[in-house]
C-alpha positions as CSV (number, residue, x, y, z in Angstrom):
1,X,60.7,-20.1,18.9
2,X,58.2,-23.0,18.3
3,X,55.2,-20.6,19.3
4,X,56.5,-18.3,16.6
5,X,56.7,-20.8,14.2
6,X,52.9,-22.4,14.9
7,X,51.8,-18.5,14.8
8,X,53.5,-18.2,11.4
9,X,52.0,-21.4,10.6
10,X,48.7,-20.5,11.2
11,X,49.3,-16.7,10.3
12,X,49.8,-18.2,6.2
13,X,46.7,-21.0,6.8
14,X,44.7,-18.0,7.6
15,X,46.1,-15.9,4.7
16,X,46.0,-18.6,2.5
17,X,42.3,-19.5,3.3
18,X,41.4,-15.7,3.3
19,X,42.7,-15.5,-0.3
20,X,41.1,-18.8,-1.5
21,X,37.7,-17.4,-0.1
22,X,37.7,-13.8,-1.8
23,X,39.6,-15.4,-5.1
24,X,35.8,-18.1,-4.8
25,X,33.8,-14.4,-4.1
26,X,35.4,-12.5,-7.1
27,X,34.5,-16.1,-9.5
28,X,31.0,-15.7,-8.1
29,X,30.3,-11.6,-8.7
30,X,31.6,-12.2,-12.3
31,X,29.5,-15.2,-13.0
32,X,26.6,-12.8,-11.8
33,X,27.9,-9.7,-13.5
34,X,27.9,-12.3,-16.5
35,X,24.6,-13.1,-16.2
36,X,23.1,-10.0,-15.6
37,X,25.2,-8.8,-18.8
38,X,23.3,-11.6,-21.4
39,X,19.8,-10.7,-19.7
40,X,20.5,-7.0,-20.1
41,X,21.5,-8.2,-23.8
42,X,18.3,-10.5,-24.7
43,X,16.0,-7.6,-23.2
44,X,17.9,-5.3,-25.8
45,X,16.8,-7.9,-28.4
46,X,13.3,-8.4,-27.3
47,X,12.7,-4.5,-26.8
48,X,14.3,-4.1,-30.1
49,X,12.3,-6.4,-31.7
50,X,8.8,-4.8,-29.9
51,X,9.5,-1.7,-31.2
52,X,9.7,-3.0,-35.1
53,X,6.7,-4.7,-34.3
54,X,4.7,-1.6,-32.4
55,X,6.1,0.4,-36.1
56,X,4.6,-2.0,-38.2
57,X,1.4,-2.2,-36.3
58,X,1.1,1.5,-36.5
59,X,1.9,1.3,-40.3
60,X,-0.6,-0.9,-40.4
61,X,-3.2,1.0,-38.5
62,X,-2.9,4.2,-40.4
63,X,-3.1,2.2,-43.9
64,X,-6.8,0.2,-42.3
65,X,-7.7,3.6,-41.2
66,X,-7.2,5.1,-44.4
67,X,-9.3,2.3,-46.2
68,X,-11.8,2.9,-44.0
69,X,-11.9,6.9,-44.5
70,X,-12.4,5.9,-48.3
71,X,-14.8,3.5,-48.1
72,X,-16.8,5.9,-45.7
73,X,-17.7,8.4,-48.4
74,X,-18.4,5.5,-50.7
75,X,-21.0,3.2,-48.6
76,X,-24.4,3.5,-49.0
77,X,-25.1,2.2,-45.3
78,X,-23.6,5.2,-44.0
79,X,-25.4,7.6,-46.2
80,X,-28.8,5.6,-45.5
81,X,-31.5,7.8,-43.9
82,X,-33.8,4.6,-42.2
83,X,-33.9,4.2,-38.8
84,X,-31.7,0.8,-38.1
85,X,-33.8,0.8,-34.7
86,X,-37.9,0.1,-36.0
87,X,-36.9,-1.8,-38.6
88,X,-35.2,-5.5,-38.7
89,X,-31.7,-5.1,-39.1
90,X,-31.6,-7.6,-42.7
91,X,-34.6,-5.6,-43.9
92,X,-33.0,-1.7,-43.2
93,X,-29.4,-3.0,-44.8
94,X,-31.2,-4.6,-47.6
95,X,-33.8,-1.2,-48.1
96,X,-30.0,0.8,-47.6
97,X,-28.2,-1.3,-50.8
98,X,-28.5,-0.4,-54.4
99,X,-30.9,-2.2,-56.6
């Protein structure tokens, strides 16, 4: 009878200790879960906030390259026949501007 007793005894030390244990490993996957959750969440944010950038760079891109386009057809250094190679560069812009 006092065997059975220490075995019971150590039977609910053990369960008890078991339970602690696996009650300390569920705290621990949720913290982790947790954390993985809120850097899942501020790489949401971030991407989110990338992409409104990447749209307004392209905005932007397409309005400079616009601009350009237009001012293309208007320059006169484009449209200037010297050769920019034999002659100082100050000299052929200032030969290629309007007097």
């Amino acid at each position: 009878v006092f065997q059975s007793n220490e075995e019971d005894d150590r039977k609910v030390r053990r369960r008890e200790k078991n339970r602690v244990a696996a009650q300390r490993s569920r705290k621990k996957q949720t913290q982790k879960a947790d954390k993985l959750h809120e850097e899942y969440e501020s790489l949401e944010q971030e991407n989110t906030s990338l992409k409104r950038e990447i749209g307004k760079l392209t905005d932007e891109m397409k309005h400079l390259s616009e601009v350009l386009k237009d001012h293309e057809k208007i320059c006169p250094l484009l449209h200037c026949t010297m050769n920019f190679v034999t002659i100082p560069r100050p000299d052929a812009l200032a030969s290629c501007l309007p007097r």
